[in-house]
C-alpha positions as CSV (number, residue, x, y, z in Angstrom):
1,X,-12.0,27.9,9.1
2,X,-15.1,26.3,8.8
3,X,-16.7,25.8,12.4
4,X,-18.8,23.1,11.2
5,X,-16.5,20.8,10.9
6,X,-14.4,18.9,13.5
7,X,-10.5,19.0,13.2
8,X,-7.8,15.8,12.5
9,X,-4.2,15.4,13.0
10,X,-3.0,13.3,10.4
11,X,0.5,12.0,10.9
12,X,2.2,10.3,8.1
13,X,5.8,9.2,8.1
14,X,6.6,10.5,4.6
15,X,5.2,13.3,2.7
16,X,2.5,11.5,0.1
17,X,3.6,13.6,-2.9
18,X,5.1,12.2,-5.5
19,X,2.7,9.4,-5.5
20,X,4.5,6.7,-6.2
21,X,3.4,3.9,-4.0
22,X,0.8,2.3,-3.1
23,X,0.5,4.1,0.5
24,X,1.0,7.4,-1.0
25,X,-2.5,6.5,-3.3
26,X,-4.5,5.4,-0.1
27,X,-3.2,8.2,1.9
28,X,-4.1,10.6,-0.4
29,X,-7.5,9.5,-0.7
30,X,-7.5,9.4,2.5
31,X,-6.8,13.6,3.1
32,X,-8.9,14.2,0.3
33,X,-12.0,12.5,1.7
34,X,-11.7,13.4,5.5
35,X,-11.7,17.2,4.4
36,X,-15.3,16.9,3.4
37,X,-15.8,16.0,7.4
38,X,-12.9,17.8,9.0
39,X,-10.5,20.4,9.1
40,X,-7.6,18.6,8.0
41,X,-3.7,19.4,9.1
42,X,-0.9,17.0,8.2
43,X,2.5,16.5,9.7
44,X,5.3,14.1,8.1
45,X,8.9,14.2,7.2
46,X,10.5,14.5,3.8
47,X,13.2,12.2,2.7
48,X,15.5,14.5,0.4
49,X,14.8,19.0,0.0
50,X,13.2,18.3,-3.8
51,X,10.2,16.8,-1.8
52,X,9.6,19.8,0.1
53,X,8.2,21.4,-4.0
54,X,5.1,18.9,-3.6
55,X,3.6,20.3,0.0
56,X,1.2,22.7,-2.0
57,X,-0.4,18.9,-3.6
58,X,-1.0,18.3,0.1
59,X,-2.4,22.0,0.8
60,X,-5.2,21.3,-1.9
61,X,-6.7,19.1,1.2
62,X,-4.9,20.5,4.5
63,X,-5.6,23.4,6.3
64,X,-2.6,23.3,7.5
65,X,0.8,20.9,6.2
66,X,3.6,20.7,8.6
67,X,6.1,19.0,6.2
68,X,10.0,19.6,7.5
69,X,13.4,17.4,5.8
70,X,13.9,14.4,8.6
71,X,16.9,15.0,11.0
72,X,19.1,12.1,9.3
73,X,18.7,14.0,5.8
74,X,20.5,17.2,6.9
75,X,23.7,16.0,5.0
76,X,25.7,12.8,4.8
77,X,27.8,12.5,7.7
78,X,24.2,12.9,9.3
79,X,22.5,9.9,7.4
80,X,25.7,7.9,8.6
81,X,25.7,8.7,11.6
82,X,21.7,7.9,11.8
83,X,22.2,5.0,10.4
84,X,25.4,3.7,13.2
85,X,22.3,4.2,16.0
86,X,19.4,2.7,13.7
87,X,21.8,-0.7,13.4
88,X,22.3,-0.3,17.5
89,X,18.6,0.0,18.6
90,X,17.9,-2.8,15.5
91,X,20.4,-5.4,17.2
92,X,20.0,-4.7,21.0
93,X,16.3,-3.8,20.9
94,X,14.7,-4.9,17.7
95,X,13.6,-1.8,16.8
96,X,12.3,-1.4,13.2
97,X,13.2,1.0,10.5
98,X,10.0,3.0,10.7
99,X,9.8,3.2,14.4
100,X,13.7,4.3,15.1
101,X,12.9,7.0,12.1
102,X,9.4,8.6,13.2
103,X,10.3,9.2,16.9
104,X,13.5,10.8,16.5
105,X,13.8,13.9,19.2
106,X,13.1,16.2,16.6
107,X,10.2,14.8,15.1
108,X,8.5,13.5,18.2
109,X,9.1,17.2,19.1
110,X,7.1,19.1,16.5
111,X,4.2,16.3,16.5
112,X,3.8,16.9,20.4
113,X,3.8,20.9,19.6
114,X,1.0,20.3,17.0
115,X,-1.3,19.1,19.7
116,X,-0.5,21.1,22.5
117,X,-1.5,24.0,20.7
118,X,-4.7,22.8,18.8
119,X,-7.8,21.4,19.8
120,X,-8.3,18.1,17.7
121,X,-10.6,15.9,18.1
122,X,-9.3,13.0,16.1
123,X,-5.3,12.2,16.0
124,X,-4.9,9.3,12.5
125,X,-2.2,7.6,12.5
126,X,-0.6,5.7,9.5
127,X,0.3,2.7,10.7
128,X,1.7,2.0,14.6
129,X,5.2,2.8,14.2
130,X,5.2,5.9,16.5
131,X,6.2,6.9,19.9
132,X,4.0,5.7,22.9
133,X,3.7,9.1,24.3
134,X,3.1,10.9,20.8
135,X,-0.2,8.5,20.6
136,X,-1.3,9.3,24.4
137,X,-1.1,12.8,23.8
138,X,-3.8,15.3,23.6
139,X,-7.6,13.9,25.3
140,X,-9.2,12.9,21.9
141,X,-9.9,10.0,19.2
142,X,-6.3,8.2,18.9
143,X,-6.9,6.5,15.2
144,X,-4.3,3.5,14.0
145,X,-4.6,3.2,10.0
146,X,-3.3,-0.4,10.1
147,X,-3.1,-1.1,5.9
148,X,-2.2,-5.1,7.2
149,X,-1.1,-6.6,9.9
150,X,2.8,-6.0,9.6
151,X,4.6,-8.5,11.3
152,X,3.0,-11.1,9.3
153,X,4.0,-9.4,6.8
154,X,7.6,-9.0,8.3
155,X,7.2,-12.7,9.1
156,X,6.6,-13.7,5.0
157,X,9.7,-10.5,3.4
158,X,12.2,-12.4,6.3
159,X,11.8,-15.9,5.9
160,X,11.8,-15.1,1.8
161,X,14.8,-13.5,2.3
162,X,17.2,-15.1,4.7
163,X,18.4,-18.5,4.6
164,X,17.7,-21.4,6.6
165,X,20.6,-20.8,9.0
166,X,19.6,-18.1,10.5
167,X,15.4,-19.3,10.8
168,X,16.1,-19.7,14.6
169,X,17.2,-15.5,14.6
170,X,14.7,-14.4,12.4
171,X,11.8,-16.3,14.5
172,X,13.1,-14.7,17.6
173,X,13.2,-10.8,15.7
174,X,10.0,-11.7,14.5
175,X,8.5,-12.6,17.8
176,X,10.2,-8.8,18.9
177,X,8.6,-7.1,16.2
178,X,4.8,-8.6,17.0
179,X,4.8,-8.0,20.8
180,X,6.0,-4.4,19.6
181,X,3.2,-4.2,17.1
182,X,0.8,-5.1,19.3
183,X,1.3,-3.0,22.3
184,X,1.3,-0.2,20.2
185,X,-1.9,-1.3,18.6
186,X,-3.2,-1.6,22.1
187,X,-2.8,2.0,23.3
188,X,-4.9,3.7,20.4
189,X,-8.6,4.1,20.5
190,X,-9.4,2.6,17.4
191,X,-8.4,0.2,14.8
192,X,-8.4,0.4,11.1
193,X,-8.2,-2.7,9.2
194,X,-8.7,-3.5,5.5
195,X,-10.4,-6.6,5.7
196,X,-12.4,-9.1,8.1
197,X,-9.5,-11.3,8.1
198,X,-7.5,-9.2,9.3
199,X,-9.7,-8.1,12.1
200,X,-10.2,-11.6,13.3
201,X,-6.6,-11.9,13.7
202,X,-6.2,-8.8,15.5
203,X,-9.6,-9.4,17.7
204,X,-7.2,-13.2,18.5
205,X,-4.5,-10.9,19.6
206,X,-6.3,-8.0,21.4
207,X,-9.4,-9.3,22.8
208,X,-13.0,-8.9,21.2
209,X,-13.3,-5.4,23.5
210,X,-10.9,-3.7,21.4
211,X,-12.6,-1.4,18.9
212,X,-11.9,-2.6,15.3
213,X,-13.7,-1.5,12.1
214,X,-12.9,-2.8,8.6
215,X,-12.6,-0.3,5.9
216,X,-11.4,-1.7,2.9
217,X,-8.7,0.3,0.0
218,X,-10.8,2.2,-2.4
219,X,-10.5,2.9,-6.1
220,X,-11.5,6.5,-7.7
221,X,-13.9,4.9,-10.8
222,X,-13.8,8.2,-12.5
223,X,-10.4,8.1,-12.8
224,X,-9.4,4.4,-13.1
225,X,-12.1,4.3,-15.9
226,X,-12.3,1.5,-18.9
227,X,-10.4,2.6,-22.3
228,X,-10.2,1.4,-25.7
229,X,-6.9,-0.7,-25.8
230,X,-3.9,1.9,-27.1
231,X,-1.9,-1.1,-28.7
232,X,-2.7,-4.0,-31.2
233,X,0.0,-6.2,-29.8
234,X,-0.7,-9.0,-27.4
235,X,0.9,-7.0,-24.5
236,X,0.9,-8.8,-21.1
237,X,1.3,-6.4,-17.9
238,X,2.6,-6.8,-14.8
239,X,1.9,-3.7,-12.8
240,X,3.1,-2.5,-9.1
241,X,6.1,-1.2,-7.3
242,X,9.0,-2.6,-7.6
243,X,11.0,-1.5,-4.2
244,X,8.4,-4.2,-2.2
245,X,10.2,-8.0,-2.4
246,X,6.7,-9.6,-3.0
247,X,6.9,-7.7,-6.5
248,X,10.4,-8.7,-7.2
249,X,9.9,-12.4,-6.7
250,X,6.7,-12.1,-8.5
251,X,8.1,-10.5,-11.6
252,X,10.9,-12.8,-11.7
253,X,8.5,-15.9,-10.8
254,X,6.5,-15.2,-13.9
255,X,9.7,-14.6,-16.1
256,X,11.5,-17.5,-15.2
257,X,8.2,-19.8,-14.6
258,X,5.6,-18.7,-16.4
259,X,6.2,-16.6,-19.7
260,X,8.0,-19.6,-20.8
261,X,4.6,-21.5,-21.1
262,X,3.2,-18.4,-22.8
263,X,5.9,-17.7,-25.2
264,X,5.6,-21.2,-26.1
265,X,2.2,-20.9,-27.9
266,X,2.2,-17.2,-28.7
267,X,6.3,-16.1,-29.2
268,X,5.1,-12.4,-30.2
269,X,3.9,-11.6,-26.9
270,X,5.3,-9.1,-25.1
271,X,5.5,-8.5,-21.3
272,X,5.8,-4.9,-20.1
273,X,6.9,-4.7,-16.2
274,X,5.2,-1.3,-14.8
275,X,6.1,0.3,-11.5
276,X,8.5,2.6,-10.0
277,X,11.9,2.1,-8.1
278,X,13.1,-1.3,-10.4
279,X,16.1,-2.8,-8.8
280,X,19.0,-3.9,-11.2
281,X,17.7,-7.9,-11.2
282,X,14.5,-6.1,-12.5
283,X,16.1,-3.3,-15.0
284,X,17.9,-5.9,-16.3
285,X,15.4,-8.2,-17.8
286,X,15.3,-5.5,-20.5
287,X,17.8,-7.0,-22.2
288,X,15.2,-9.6,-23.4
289,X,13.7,-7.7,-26.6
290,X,10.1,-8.6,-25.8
291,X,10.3,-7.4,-22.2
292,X,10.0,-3.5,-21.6
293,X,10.8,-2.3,-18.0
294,X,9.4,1.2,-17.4
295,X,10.5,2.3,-14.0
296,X,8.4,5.2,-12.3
297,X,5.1,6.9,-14.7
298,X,3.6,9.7,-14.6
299,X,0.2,8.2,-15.5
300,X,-0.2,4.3,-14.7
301,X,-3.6,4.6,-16.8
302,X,-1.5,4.8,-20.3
303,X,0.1,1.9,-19.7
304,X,-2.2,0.0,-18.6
305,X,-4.2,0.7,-21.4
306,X,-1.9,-0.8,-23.7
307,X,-1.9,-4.6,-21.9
308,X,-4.8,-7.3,-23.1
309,X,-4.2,-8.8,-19.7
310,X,-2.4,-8.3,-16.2
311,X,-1.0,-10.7,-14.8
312,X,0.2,-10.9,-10.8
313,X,1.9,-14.3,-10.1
314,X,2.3,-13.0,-6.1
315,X,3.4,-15.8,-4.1
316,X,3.4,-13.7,-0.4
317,X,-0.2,-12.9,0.8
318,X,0.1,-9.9,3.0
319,X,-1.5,-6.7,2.5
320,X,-4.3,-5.6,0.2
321,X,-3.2,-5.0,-3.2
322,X,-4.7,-1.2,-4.1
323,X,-3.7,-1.7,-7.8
324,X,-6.1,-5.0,-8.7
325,X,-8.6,-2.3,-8.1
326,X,-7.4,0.0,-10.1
327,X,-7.1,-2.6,-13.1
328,X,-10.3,-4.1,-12.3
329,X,-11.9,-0.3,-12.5
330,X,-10.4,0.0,-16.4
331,X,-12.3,-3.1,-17.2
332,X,-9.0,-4.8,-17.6
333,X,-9.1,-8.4,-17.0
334,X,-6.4,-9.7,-14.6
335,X,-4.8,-13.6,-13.8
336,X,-3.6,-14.0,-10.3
337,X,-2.2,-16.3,-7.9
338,X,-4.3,-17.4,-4.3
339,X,-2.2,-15.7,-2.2
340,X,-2.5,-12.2,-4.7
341,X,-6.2,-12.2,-3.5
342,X,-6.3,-13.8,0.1
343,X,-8.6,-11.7,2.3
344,X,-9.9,-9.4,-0.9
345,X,-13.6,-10.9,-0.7
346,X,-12.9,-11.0,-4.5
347,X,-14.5,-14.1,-6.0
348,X,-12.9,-16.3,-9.3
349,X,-14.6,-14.6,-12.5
350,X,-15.2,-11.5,-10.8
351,X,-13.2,-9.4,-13.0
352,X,-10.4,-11.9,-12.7
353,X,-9.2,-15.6,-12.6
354,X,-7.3,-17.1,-10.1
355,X,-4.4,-19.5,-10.8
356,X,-2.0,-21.1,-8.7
357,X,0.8,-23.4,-11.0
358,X,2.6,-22.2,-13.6
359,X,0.7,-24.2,-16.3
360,X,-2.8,-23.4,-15.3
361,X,-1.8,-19.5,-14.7
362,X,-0.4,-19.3,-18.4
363,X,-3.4,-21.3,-19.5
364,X,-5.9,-19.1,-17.9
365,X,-3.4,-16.2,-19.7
366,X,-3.8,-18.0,-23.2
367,X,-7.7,-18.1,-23.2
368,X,-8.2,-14.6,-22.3
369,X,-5.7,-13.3,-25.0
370,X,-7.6,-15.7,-27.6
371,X,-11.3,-14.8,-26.8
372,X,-11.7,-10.9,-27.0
373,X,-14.9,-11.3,-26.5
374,X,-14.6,-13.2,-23.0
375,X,-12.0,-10.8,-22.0
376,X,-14.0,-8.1,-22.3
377,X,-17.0,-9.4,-20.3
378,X,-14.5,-10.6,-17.8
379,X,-13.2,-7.1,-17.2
380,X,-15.7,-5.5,-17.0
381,X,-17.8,-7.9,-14.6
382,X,-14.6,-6.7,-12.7
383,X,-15.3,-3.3,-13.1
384,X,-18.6,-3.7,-11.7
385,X,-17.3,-5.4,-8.6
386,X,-15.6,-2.5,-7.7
387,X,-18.2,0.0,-8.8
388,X,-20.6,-2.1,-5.8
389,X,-17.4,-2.6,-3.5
390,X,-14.3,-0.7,-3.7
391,X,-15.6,2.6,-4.8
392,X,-14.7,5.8,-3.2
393,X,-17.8,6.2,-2.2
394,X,-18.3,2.6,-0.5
395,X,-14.5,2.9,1.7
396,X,-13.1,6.2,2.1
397,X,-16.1,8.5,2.3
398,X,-17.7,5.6,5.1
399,X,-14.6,5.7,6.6
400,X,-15.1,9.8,6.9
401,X,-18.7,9.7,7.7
402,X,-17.9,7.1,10.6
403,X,-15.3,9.3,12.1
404,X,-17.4,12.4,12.1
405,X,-20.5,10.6,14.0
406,X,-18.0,8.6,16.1
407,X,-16.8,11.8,17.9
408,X,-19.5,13.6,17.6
409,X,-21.0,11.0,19.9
């Protein structure tokens, strides 16, 4: 072990192999970069035993990977029976998915053994959702990864999907689910956030005393890197994963709303929906001859690759949206709603045009797919916004280099 360096706990709720989300990219970046500064181990659970192949992806960054199946994956009468007490603390407590499932006894168990018996100086968390006690352990750095500030983002999946009826319900689990959030947030040393938005709110919340320091997602340029375009069709892309509701309703927003507009002018064009974990409203848009749905990839690159244009008609504005980075990094130009880009710092024309109506959006579509020329020069302007910005380099080896000096302090 190298003596040099300073050791980190990081606790993740689910091991990040396969990547095939947008957490598992960040979090993975994350490990990779923090063992430049510190001797890395890693404790999460596993959702199903085939999971449990992928810990040696982890190992290429830990020193050490703690990675065990969760307690209400043992077998099915187990999942049901976890599932009976998840709906009990959910209706008489409010308790959310994530925070019944990461403190179960077991878990909380092996987390609280990890620290007892090793001198860390910095616990990371990913995201809040963990037991009050497991964050108060141990006398070092307690580190919140906060990705966005969830129960607005609870606040925007809810009210999308439930109906007027039950508003007066869903305000009261919301209000549950922030006084949660925040007291949780309260009891760690130090805040992530992903942009200055963000942090504003949570300064509101928390008071200006609380330590807060924006980091925002970062982009490997090496690896998200501009190619010739694989395809001489006028393919159109939509691109990100498609168990999240914001994607669903965006996909079938731009089907029902949008493509419309643009089959109307150019009929040949085809739109190819990329990201893993389609539902069956998703799947079945297939049926349509000039949609393709792929469902999960091994490498997003060569499929992005083939699309003149991706589009991301997002109408919820929570979060920050890893994958326009990753586009704008290939030099591929991208059209996108307001509330795709809210709290980005990502200007109109920089790499990408911003569009709110259906008409404008498949207008802004049109002129990009009709000037090559201007496409190209718009994607890679983007390119170079995240070469400046988003880089590896600018977010995730600060973010390293700031923990590092923080406790050495």
């Amino acid at each position: 072990m190298d003596k040099s360096k300073k050791r980190l706990l990081f606790v993740n709720d689910h091991l990040p192999y396969p990547v095939d989300m947008g957490i598992d990219i960040r979090v993975t970046n994350l490990l990779e970069n923090f063992s430049r500064r510190f001797v890395v181990d890693l404790v999460c659970r596993v959702g199903k035993k085939d999971n449990l192949d992928y810990i040696s992806q982890a190992e290429k960054y830990c020193n050490h990977v703690e990675a065990f199946l969760s307690p209400n994956r043992r077998s099915n009468l187990h999942r049901f029976v976890y599932k009976i007490l998840f709906y009990l603390s959910s209706l008489l407590k409010g308790t959310p998915n994530a925070l019944f499932y990461n403190n179960l006894s077991g878990i909380k168990k092996r987390i609280l053994r990890l620290i007892r018996n090793n001198h860390y100086d910095v616990l990371f968390f990913e995201y809040w959702f963990w037991d009050k006690g497991v964050i108060q352990a141990g006398n070092n750095l307690k580190v919140v990864d906060t990705n966005d500030i969830q129960f607005q983002r609870e606040r925007q999946t809810r009210e999308k999907k439930f109906r007027t009826l039950y508003q007066p319900f869903i305000r009261h689990r919301i209000n549950q689910y922030m006084k949660k959030e925040l007291e949780h947030l309260n009891l760690f040393d130090l805040l992530i956030v992903i942009s200055e938005e963000d942090k504003k709110t949570l300064h509101n919340y928390l008071g200006t005393e609380k330590e807060i320091k924006t980091f925002s997602t970062g982009t490997d340029t090496n690896y998200f890197s501009p190619r010739k375009t694989e395809t001489g069709d006028e393919t159109l892309i939509f691109y990100g994963a498609m168990n999240n509701l914001m994607n669903i309703d965006g996909v079938l927003y731009l089907y029902k709303e949008i493509m419309p507009l643009i089959w109307d002018k150019k009929r040949n064009t085809k739109l190819m929906v990329v990201g893993s974990n389609p539902p069956q409203e998703i799947r079945a848009l297939a049926s349509d001859p000039r949609i393709t749905v792929t469902g999960y990839v091994k490498d997003v690159r060569d499929f992005l690759a083939m699309g003149r244009v991706v589009l991301l008609p997002l109408r919820m504005e929570y979060g920050h949206r890893g994958r326009i980075f990753e586009v704008m990094a290939m030099g591929i130009p991208i059209v996108i709603t307001p509330q795709g880009i809210k709290g980005m710092e990502i200007n109109n024309g920089e790499g990408l045009l911003i569009e709110e109506s259906p008409q404008s959006f498949a207008r802004a579509v049109l002129t990009i797919l009709e000037d090559q020329t201007y496409a190209k020069d718009l994607g890679m302007r983007g390119r170079k916004v995240v070469l400046e910005k988003f880089s590896m380099e600018t977010t995730y080896n600060r973010l390293a280099d700031f923990l590092f000096e923080h406790v050495n302090k």
